[in-house]
Residue, then its C-alpha position, 0 to 999 in steps of 0.5 A: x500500500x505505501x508503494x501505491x500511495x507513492x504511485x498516485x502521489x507522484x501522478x498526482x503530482x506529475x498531472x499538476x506539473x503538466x496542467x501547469x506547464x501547459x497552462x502557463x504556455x498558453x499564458x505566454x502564447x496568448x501574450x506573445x500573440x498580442x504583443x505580435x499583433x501590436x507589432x504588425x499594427x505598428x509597422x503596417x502604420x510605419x510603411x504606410x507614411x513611408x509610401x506615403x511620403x514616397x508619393x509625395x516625393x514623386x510629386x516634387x521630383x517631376x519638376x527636374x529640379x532639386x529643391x529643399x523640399x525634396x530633401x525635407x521628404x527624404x529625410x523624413x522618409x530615412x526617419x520614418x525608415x529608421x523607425x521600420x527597422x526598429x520595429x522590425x528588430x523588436x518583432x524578431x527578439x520577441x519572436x526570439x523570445x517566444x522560441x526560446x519559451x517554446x524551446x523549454x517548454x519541449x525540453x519541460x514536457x519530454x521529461x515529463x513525458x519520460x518520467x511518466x513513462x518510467x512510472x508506468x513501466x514500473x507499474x506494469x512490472x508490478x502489476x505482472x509480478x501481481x497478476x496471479x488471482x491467488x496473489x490478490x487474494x493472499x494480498x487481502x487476507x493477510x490484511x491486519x484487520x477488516x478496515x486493512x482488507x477493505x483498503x486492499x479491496x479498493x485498491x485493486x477496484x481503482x487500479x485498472x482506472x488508474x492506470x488507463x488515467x496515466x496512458x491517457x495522460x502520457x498521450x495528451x501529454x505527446x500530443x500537446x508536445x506535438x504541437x509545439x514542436x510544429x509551433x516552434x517550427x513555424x516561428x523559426x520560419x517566421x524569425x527567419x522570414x523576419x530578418x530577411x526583411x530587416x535586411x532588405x530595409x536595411x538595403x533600402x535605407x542605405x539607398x535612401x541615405x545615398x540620395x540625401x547626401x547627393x541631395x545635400x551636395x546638389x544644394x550646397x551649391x545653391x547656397x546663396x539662394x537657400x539663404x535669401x529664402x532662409x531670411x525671406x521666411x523670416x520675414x513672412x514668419x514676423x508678419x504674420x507673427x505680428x498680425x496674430x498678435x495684432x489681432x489678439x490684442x484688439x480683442x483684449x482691448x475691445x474685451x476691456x473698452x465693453x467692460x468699462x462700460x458695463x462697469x465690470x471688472x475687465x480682464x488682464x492685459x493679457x488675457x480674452x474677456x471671455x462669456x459664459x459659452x466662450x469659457x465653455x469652449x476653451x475649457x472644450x478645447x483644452x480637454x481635447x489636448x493630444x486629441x484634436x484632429x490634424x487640419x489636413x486629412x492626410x499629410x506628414x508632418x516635414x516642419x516641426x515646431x521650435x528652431x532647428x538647424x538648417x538641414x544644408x547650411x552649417x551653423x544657420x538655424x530656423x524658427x518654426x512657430x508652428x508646424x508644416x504638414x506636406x501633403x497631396x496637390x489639391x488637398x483641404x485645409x480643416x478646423x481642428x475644433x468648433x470655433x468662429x474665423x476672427x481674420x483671413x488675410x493675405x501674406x507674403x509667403x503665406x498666400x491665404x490665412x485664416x484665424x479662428x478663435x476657439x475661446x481662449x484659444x487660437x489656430x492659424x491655417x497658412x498657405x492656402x488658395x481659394x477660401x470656403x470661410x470668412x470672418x464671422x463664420x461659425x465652423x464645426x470640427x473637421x470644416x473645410x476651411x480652404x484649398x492648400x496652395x501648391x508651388x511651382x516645386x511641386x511643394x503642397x505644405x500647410x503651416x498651422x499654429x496654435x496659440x494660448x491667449x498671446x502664448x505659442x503653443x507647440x501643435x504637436x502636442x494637442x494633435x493625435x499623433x497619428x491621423 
């Protein structure tokens, strides 16, 4: 009896090991499978800008002409390139890891599998040497007491079931086993799939970073001009700077001026007098901060906020107030947000700019052709606003500003980050 209460102790123990085995690589396959699945969602997103961008960058390539644009593009293209390749390297570690999990999971359930086997062996060896009814027989009656008899009784009732529970066991056991063998398998072709396409954008990036240094070069010679625009930009980015700040303080002093003769208290210097509804919609706007639509449908982002170096000129820098988004020939501008056009102008440079006020809040939409809005007009979230001006280049860019009372903001931080 103590040798069979070893035997259903140890099977006891050895399905345990197994139900948990099992279960844990379940566990871990449900998880790798999501992590995978974030991972294809990533890099599909990746490859779409960069066909994208490509698409752009045909555009501009039809004039015959290098231009600073074409560099911006490819540049962009190399970052979003970079980002693909390191997307791609993070699916091959965790694909890596899972074999590796996968790996010790086969290792974990041959031995078990063998040492069930081995149980089972001994089993059979003790059932043959026990075969004989006389030897049950004797096995009982020589039973201490009637309770002893009874135990001996049930044990060999509940021995053939036992036995068929430990082959059953051993064969789930081979299948699941199977089945991660063919698992493994598939993942190492995967794996290998993988880095042949890590290769192949590595290829590709190579290619790409051969061009920006011949673009660089092609324009390197055109220094002189690349500057006269460097200060032209300046220029239009001061005007347009100061009719933004013209228009927001018009509207604090004629805030104050109504104020005054309502006898209420006005509101700081540098602040908006705001209504009820007004306060509502800045507090609306302020809320949606990361998750304001972006003012084109489609486009990427080829100018970002704050200064930056000259991508051709060493030791010049530029000043963004805002960001410039590159997008196709005869796309839209839109409202990022419900809101009333407070100006529209025409600036040098800047072609066609609409203002709309949003509360506190203001968005400034440049560059653009023919307008759907005027001053006055109320729009809603996504309203088409104006057509996006496209250059002799090939070049269809809109800059779009964001600013807080009389404070710039960087728009990149309350757009979404993806379209």
């Amino acid at each position: 009896m103590n040798m069979a209460a070893f035997q259903h102790s140890f099977f006891r123990s050895m399905v345990l090991t197994l139900f948990l085995l099992l279960n844990n690589a379940a566990f871990t396959s449900i998880s790798a499978q999501e992590s995978k699945t974030r991972l294809e969602q990533q890099k599909a997103k990746i490859e779409e800008e960069i066909q994208y961008t490509n698409k752009l960058l045909d555009e501009t390539k039809k004039t015959k002409q290098v231009s600073l644009n074409q560099l911006v593009l490819i540049n962009k293209q190399i970052d979003k390139r970079e980002e693909l390749i390191g997307a791609i390297a993070n699916e091959i570690r965790n694909l890596e890891k899972q074999i590796n999990q996968t790996s010790d999971t086969i290792k974990q359930l041959n031995q078990a599998i063998t040492r069930l086997k081995e149980e089972y062996a001994r089993m059979i060896y003790y059932a043959h040497k026990n075969k004989s009814s006389y030897s049950r027989l004797m096995f009982i009656f020589s039973a201490k007491d009637f309770n002893q008899a009874y135990q001996r009784t049930k044990y060999f009732q509940q021995y053939s079931s036992y036995r068929q529970n430990q082959v059953r066991v051993i064969k789930e056991s081979q299948e699941a086993l199977k089945r991660k063998i063919a698992l493994l398998e598939v993942q190492k072709k995967e794996n290998l799939s993988l880095k042949q396409m890590e290769e192949n954008e590595k290829q590709k990036l190579g290619k790409e970073k051969s061009l920006q240094n011949q673009t660089i070069q092609n324009l390197s010679k055109q220094e002189k001009d690349l500057l006269k625009k460097i200060r032209e930009n300046e220029r239009a980015a001061k005007r347009l700077q100061k009719a933004i700040e013209d228009i927001i303080a018009a509207e604090i002093k004629k805030a104050s001026e109504a104020a005054k003769k309502t006898g209420t208290k006005p509101s700081p210097e540098n602040k908006f007098a705001l209504t009820p509804a007004e306060l509502q919609l800045s507090s609306n706007f302020a809320s949606n901060k990361g998750r304001l639509p972006w003012p084109t449908e489609r486009g990427v982002i080829a100018a970002t906020y704050g200064e930056h170096a000259h991508p051709v000129l060493k030791g010049i820098k530029t000043k963004n107030n805002g960001i410039d988004i590159a997008t196709e020939k005869g796309q839209v501008a839109r409202s990022v947000f419900d809101g009333e056009v407070t100006s529209t102008m025409t600036l040098p440079n800047y072609n066609n700019v609409v203002i709309i006020r949003h509360g506190e809040y203001l968005t400034v939409y440049s560059n653009l052709d023919e307008l759907y809005v005027k001053k006055g007009d109320k729009v809603k979230t996504k309203q088409k606003i104006g057509v996006i001006h496209t250059d002799d280049s090939g070049k269809t860019r809109i800059h779009f500003e964001l600013w807080q009372g009389r404070t710039l903001q960087n728009p990149e931080l309350w757009i979404l980050k993806s379209r």
